[in-house]
C-alpha positions in Angstrom: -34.8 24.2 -22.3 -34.4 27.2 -20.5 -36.1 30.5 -21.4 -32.8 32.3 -23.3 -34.5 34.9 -25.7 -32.5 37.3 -24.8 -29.1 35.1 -24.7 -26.4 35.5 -27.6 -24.5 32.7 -28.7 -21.9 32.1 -31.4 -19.9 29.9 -32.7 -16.4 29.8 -33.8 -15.3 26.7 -35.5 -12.2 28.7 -36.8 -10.9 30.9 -34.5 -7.6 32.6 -34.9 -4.5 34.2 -33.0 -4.2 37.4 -34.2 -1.0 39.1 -34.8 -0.4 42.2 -36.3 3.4 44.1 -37.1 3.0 47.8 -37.9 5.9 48.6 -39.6 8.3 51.6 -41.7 8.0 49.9 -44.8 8.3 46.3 -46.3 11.3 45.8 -48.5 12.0 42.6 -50.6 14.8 40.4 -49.0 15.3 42.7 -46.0 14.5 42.0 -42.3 12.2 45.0 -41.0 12.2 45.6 -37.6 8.3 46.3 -35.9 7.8 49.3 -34.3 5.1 47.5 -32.7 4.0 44.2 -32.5 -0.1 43.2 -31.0 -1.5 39.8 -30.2 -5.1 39.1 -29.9 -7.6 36.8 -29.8 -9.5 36.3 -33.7 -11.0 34.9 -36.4 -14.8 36.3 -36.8 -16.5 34.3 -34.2 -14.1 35.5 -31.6 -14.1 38.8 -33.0 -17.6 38.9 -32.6 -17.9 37.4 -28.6 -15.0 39.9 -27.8 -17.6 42.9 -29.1 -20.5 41.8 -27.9 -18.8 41.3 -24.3 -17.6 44.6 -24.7 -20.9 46.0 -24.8 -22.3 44.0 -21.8 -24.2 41.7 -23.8 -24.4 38.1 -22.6 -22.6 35.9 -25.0 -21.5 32.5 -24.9 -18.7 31.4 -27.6 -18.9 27.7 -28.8 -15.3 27.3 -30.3 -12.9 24.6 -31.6 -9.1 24.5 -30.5 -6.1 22.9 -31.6 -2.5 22.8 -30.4 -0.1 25.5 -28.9 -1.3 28.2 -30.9 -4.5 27.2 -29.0 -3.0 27.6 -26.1 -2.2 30.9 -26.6 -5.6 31.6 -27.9 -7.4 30.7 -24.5 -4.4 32.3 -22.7 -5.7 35.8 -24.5 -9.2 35.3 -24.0 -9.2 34.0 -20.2 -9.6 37.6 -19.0 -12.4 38.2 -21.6 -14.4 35.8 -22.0 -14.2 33.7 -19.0 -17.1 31.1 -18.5 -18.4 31.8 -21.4 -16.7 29.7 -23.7 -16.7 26.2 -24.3 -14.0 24.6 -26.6 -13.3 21.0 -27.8 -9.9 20.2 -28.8 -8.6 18.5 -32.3 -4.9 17.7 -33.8 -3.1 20.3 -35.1 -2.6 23.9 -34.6 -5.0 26.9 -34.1 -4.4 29.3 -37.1 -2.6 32.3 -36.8 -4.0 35.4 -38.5 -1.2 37.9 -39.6 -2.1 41.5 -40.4 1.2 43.8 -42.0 0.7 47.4 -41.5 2.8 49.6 -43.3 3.1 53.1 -42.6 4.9 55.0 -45.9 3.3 54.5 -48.2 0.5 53.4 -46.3 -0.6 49.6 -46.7 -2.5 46.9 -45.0 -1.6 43.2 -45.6 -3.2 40.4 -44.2 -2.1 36.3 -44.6 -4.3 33.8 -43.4 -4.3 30.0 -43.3 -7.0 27.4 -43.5 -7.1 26.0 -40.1 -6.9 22.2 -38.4 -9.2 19.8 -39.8 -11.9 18.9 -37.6 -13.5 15.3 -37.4 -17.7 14.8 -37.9 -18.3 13.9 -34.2 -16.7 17.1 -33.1 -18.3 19.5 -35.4 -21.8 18.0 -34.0 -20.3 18.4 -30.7 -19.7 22.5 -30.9 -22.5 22.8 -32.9 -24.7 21.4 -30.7 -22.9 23.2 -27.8 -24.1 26.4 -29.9 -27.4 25.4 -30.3 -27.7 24.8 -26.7 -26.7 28.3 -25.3 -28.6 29.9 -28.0 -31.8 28.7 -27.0 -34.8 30.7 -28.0 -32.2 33.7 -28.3 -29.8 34.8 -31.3 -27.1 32.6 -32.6 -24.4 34.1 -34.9 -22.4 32.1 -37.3 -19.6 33.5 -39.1 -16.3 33.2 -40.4 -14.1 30.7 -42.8 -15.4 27.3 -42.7 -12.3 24.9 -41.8 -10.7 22.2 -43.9 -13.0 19.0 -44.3 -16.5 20.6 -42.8 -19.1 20.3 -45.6 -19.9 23.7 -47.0 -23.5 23.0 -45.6 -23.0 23.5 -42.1 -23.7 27.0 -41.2 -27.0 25.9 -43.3 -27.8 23.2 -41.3 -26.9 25.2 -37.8 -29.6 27.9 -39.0 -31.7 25.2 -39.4 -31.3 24.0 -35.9 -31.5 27.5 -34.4 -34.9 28.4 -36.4 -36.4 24.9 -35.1 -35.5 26.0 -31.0 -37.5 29.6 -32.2 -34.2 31.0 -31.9 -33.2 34.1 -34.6 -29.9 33.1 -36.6 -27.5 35.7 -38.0 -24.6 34.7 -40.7 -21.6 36.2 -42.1 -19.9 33.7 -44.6 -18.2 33.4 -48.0 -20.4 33.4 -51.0 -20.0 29.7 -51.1 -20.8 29.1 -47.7 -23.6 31.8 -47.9 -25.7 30.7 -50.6 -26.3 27.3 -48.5 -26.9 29.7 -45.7 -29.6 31.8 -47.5 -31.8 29.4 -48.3 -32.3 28.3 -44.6 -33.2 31.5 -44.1 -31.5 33.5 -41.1 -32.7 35.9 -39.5 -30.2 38.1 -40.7 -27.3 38.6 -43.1 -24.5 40.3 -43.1 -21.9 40.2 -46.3 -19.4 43.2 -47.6 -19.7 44.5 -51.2 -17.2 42.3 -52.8 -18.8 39.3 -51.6 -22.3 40.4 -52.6 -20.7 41.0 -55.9 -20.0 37.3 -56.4 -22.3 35.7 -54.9 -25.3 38.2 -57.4 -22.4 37.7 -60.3 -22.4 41.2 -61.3 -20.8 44.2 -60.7 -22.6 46.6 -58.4 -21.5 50.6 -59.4 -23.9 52.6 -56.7 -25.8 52.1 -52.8 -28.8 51.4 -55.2 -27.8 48.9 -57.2 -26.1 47.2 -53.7 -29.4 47.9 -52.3 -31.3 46.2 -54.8 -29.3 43.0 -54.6 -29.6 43.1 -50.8 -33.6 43.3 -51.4 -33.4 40.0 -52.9 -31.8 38.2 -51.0 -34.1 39.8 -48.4 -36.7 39.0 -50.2 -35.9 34.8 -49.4 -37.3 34.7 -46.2 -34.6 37.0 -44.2 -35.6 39.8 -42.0 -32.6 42.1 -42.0 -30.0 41.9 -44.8 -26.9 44.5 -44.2 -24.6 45.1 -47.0 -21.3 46.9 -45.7 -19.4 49.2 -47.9 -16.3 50.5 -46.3 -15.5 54.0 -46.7 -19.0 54.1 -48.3 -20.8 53.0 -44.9 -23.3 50.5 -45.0 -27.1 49.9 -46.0 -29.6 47.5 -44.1 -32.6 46.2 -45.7 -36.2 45.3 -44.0 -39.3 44.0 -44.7 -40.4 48.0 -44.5 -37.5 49.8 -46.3 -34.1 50.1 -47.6 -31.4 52.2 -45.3 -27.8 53.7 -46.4 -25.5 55.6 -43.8 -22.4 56.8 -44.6 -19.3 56.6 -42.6 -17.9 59.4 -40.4 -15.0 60.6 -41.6 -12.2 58.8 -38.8 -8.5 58.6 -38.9 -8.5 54.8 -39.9 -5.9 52.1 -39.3 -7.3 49.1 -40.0 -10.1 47.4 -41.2 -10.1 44.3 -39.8 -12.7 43.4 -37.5 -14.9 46.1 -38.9 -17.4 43.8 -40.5 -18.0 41.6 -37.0 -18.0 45.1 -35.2 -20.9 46.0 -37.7 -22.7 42.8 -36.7 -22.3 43.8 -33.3 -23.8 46.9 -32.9 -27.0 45.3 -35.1 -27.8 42.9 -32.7 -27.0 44.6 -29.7 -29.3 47.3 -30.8 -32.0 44.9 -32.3 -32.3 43.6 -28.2 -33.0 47.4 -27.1 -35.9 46.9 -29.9 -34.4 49.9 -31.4 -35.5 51.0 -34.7 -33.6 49.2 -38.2 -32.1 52.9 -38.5 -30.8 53.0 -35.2 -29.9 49.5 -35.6 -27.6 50.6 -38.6 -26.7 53.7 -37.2 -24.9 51.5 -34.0 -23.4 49.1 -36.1 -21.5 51.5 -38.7 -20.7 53.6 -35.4 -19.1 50.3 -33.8 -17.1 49.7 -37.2 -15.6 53.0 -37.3 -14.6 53.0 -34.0 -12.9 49.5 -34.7 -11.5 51.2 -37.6 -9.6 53.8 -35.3 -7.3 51.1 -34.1 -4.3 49.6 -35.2 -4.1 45.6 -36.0 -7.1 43.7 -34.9 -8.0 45.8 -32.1 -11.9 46.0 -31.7 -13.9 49.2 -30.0 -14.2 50.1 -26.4 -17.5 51.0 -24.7 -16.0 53.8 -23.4 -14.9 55.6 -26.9 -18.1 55.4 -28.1 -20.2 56.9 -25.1 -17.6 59.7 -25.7 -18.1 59.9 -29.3 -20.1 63.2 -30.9 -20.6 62.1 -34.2 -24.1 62.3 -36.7 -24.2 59.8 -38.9 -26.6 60.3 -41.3 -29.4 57.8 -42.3 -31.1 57.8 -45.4 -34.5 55.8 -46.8 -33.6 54.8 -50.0 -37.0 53.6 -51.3 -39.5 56.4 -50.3 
């Protein structure tokens, strides 16, 4: 196998088309007009590919794809992601992601469907295609977990990628997650609510998120990164435990923040930048996502141009 340390991969086994209606206001058993209607490619492995690409890091998206909605999918990401996706087809249809914006009062709803089921063979297939471009280099999976795969997959994946000497990051539902933890990525990446139920217990302050983050980096995982929403974000290392707080934005939306936040990790981590500049990037990158409307993600360019501190703090001194 070639030499691919510094190669991203990621794999998408439920990718989305994104579409998101910003709208006056919903109103039971009326037809709203949008004032504006976006379409773009989703789901979190997407999401993620999309950002990385955007920061000029080379990543490779393993992906599954079914129907005319998968059509459309490829359609929207032929201009992105070019050869660097491989996708297998199945029966069915591609979900489609729908995000509601409402402006007065403002409101953000989101509906989401499960996805086609996808046989054995061609879960090993994109799986293996993952494990393949990730080589000895960093292999992210994240995201809802289709109909019919076994909840141990993204386990079994981190497995594979830890075998090659590869570094595996995951982003999952508690479910999903706790099969995850225990093949021990490299890092982890879960929002507050999650973390809530996967510890079963309510989590008031950063310290107590912080604390719960320290054990489950404490299991073997290098870099565990708890985000918080309005409340930033705290990653934990072997060395320390880090909080930043969000700059105060205009926000639209948060979706996508979370895969943003992944983003600017691991493109900093392969600058061997410090675990505070690390988080530093990857709230910066979520913020800037946050700015958008629908399920747009950041642009390079906006955050070159951006002058804002965001303040770091070591929580166990």
């Amino acid at each position: 196998m070639n030499d691919k340390s510094n190669q991203v991969s990621v794999l998408a086994l439920n990718p989305a088309v994104d579409i998101s209606y910003i709208i006056p206001q919903l109103l039971e058993y009326q037809k709203v007009l949008a004032e504006q209607t976006l379409y773009h490619p989703g789901g979190n492995g997407i999401n993620i590919a999309r950002a990385l690409t955007e920061l000029d890091v080379p990543a490779h998206c393993c992906s599954v794809i079914a129907g005319e909605s998968g059509d459309l999918l490829l359609k929207l990401l032929a201009d992105i992601l070019d050869d660097r996706h491989t996708w297998f087809r199945v029966d069915g249809e591609t979900r489609i992601n729908t995000t509601i914006m409402q402006q007065n009062p403002p409101g953000l709803f989101e509906i989401t469907s499960f996805g086609p089921e996808i046989r054995g063979d061609v879960v090993k297939d994109v799986c293996d295609c993952m494990l393949e471009h990730t080589g000895t280099g960093i292999g992210v999976v994240s995201g809802l977990i289709p109909p019919s795969v076994p909840e141990t997959t993204y386990a079994e994946v981190i497995q594979g990628i830890n075998d090659q000497g590869g570094k595996a990051v995951v982003d999952a539902r508690p479910n999903v997650l706790t099969h995850a933890i225990e093949a021990k990525p490299w890092m982890v990446r879960v929002n507050r609510h999650r973390l809530e139920r996967l510890m079963n217990q309510v989590l008031d302050n950063v310290g107590d998120v912080a604390d719960a983050a320290r054990w489950i980096q404490q299991q073997g995982i290098e870099y565990v990164c708890i985000t918080l929403g309005d409340n930033g974000a705290v990653l934990i290392d072997s060395d320390n435990s880090y909080h930043g707080d969000a700059p105060r934005i205009h926000k639209q939306s948060t979706v996508g923040c979370g895969d943003s936040t992944i983003t600017g990790l691991i493109a900093s981590s392969l600058k061997g930048e410090t675990s505070q500049e690390m988080l530093r990037f990857g709230i910066m990158c979520a913020s800037a996502t946050a700015s958008l409307p629908g399920t747009e993600l950041f642009k390079a360019s906006a955050l070159e141009s951006w002058d804002i501190d965001i303040e770091i703090t070591a929580l166990d001194r």
